[in-house]
N, C-alpha and C positions, 0 to 999 in steps of 0.2 A: 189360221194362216196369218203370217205376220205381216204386216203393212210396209209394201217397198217404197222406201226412203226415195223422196226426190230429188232428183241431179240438179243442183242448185249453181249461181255461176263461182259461187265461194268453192264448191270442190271441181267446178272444171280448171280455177286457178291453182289449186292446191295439185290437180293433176299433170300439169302444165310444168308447175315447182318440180314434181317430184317425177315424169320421165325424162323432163331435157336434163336435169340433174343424173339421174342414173345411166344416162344414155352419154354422158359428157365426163362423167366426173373423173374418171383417169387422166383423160385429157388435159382436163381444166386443173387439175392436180398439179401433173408434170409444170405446166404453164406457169400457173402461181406458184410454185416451188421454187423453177427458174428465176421468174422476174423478182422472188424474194430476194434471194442470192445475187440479183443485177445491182439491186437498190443503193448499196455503198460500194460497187465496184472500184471505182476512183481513189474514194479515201483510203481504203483498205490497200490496195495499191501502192498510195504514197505513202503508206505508215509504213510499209516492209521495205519504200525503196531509201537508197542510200541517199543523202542531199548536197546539195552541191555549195558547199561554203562560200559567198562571196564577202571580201574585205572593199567597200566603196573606197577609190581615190576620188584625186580632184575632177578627172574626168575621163570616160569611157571610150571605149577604140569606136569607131567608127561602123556603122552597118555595113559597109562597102570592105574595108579592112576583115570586118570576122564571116564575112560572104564570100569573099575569095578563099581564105583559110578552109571555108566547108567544101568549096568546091570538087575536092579528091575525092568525097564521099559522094555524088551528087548530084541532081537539078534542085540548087535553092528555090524551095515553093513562099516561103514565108518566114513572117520572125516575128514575135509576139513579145512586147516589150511591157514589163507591170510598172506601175507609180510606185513601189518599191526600190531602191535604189540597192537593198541586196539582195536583191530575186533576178536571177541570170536571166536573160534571153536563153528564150526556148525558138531554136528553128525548125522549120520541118521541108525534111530532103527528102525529094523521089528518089531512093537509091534503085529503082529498076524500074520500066513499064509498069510493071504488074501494080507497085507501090502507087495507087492513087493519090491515100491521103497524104502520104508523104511521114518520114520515120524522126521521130522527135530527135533533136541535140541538144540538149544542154549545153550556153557558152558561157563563161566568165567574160562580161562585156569591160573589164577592168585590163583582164592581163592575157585575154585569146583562148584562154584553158576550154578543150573541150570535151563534153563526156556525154556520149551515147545514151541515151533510154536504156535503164537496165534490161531486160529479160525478165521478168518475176516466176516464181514456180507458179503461180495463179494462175499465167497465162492463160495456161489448156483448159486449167478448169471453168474460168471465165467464157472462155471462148465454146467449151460443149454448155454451158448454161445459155448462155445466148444465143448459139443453135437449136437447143431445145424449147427453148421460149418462143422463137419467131417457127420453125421448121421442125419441132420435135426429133431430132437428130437428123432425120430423111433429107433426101433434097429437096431443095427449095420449092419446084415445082408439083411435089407431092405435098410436101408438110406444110404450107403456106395454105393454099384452101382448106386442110383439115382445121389447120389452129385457126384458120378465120371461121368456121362452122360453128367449132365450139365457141370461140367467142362472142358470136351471134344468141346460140343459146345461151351464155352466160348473161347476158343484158337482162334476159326476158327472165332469168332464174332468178336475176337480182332483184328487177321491179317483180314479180309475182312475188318474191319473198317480203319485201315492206308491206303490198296489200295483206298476204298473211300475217305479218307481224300484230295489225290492228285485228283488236276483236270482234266477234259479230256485234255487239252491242258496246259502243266506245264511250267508257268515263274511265276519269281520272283510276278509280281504286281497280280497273279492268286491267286498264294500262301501265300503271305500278310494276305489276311481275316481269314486265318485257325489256324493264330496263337495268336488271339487276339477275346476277345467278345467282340462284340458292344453294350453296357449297354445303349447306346441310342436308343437303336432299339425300337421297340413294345415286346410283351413279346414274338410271336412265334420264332423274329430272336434271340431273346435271350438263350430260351427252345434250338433252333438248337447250339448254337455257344457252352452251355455250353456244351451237347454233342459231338459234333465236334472236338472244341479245347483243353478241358481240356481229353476229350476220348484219343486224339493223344497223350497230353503230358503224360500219365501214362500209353500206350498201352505197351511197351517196358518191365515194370515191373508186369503189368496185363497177359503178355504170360510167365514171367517168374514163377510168382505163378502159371499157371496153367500147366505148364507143370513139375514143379516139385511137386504141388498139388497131381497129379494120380497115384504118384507114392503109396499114401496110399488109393486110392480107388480100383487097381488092381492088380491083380500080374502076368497078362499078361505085361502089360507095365512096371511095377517095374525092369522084368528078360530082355524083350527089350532093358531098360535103363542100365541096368548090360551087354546085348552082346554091344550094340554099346558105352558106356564109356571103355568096359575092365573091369570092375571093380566093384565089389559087393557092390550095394545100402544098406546103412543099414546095410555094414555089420561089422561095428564097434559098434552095438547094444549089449550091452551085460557088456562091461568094457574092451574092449581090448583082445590082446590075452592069451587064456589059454592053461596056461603052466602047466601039473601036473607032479610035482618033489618036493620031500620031502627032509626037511635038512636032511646031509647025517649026520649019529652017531657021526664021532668023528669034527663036526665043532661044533659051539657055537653062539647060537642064540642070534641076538640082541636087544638092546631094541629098540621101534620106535624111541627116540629122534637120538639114533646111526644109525639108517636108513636110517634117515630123512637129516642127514649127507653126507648119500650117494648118497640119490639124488641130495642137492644141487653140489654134485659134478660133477655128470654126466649131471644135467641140470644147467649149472651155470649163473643162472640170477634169479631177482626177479617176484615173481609171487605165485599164490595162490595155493595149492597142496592138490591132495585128495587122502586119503591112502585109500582103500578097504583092510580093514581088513579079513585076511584070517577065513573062518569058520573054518578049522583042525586046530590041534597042529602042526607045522612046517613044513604047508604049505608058499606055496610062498607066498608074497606082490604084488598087483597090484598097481601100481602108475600112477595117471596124473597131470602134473603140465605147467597150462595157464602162459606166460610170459604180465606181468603187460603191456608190453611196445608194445606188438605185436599190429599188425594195424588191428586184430579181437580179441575181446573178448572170442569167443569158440573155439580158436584151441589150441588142446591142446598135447603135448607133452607126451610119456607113458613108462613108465619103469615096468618088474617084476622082482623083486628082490628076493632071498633067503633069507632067514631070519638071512643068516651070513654076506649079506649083497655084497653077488654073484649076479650079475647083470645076469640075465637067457636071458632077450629080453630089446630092445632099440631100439626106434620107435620115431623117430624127425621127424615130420611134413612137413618142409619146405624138407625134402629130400626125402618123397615123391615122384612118377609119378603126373604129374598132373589130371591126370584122376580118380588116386584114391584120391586126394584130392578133388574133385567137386564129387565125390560119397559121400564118408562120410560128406560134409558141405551142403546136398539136405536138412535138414532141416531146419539148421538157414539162409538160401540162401530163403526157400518159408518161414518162418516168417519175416523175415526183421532183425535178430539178426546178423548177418555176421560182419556187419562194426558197430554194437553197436545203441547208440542211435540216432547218423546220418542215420543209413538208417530204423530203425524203424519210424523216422519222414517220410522219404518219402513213407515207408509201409505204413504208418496212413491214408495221403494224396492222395495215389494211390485206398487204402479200400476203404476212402471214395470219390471218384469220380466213383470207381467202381458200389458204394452201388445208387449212380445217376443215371446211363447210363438205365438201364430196367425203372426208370421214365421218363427222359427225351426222349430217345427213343420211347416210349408208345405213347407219347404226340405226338411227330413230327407224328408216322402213324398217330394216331387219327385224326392231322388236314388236313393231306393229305388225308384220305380217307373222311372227310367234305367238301371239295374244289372239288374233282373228285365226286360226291355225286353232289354237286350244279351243276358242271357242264355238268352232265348227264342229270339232270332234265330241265338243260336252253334248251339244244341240241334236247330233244325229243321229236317229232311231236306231233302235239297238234290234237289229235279225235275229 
């Protein structure tokens, strides 16, 4: 009688790896599929759309001037102006209730010319990837806790897979094979290594998306992630802070270009600025303006100003706690926008090995359970 092998804690991990994985892996497929295909959404976008030639003059119409011309279309939400001097203002107009964030235009701040956000044929297909990633196509209310379930298991599929990646006995010539596939192999040592070694090399940024992931599939862990940071997730959603303070009677309101004056003063460096145009009459100005130079693209800088040009609030980033900075950057931190289009490449890269692991995975059981399968049958007494 042969001697029953002990459940050791290396295969309760191993079986931890391998049912939240078969139990998920459609799932987490679709998921990482999705989010592959979200990755250059933007760029891919601006490469198919048509550009809007601008010829700089001496000097630009007025915000006030190309704000009334939008009006036909409109409640002007905002107008985002680059340190570029041929890069148009981009407005964006609520052209209905329903329009939240407000629908991009294109202006020629030289000569008035205006020209709509194109339409891409991407649209839809962007848009069912994006559904499928957050809500698996379902509504929200169904597909939102499944994709957060799975993503729960994928945290724990990620970490139980680097513990499996190390050998039971760890030296250098143990660990040599896991960092490298053997393209010489047969195809099942191959099926293994590509999970194995490229699974290790993306594990690291595979737990990072999933734990900032859940942050939008729950809001038990969103308020966890707010007591253990300090610091309110999300909770720069909105444009900053609101300040309600009306200009007071006897000051004198200015125009935006004199505004705009004030910001570069209070933010003095190059960089791209977006005015959130006030809805009242002499209401305050919400400001944010990204420094060209900084070493992320989305952090941004914010000022509210009075409309005489009273600086009300002042909020520079880099002086921050840091805990309220890794709160407010949980988004572009789980898409890969942070450090730009350097780590949106290795977002791409990590999607797609992610979008692997549930095949290759599938296959390594499948052939283990063929091999224990045969060798059941060699082992059993013959009637």
């Amino acid at each position: 009688m042969s001697k029953k092998k002990k459940y050791t804690v290396r295969k309760f991990i191993n079986d931890v790896h391998l049912w939240l994985g078969l139990g998920s892996g459609i799932i987490l497929f679709l998921v990482c599929l999705s989010g592959t295909m979200l990755t250059f959404e933007e760029e891919i976008k601006d490469l198919l759309a048509s550009e809007m030639e601008i010829t700089p003059t001496a000097q630009p119409l007025s915000i006030e001037n190309l704000t009334d011309k939008l009006k036909k279309e409109g409640s002007v939400a905002s107008v985002t102006i680059s340190d570029a001097a041929e890069t148009p203002y981009e407005f964006r107009i609520k052209t209905s209730p329903e329009d939240r964030r407000g629908t991009p235009y294109f202006v020629d701040q030289y000569t008035g010319n205006i020209q709509a956000a194109e339409k891409s044929s991407l649209d839809g297909f962007f848009m069912s990837m994006f559904k499928m990633h957050r809500w698996l196509l379902f509504d929200s209310s169904i597909g939102r806790p499944i994709v957060g379930i799975a993503t729960l298991f994928f945290f724990f599929i990620a970490v139980t897979g680097v513990v499996l990646w190390f050998p039971k006995k760890v030296s250098w010539k143990s660990l040599k094979p896991g960092f490298k596939i053997k393209f010489s192999a047969n195809w099942k040592r191959i099926n293994h290594d590509l999970h194995n070694t490229l699974g290790f090399y993306a594990c690291i940024f595979l737990i990072i998306m999933s734990l900032t992931g859940l942050c939008w599939s729950f809001a038990w862990y969103r308020d966890a992630g707010t007591a253990v940071l300090g610091a309110q997730i999300f909770g720069n959603r909105g444009g900053g802070p609101k300040i309600e303070t009306t200009l007071d009677s006897t000051a004198t309101a200015l125009t935006y270009s004199q505004l705009l004056k004030v910001v570069d003063r209070e933010l003095d460096y190059s960089g791209k600025t977006t005015l959130n145009l006030p809805s009242g009459e002499n209401k305050p100005l919400s400001v944010r303006k990204i420094n060209t130079s900084s070493w992320s693209p989305v952090i941004a800088d914010q000022l509210v100003l009075a409309q005489d040009g009273n600086v009300l609030s002042k909020e520079i980033f880099r002086d921050k706690p840091v805990n309220v900075q890794i709160a407010s950057l949980i988004k572009p931190i789980h898409t890969g926008q942070i450090y730009g289009t350097f780590s949106k490449i290795i977002y791409f890269l990590a999607c797609l090995i992610a979008t692997s692991l549930p095949i290759t995975g599938t296959i390594i059981w499948l052939n283990k359970m063929k091999k224990k399968n045969k060798k059941n049958a060699k082992t059993a007494p013959v009637s």
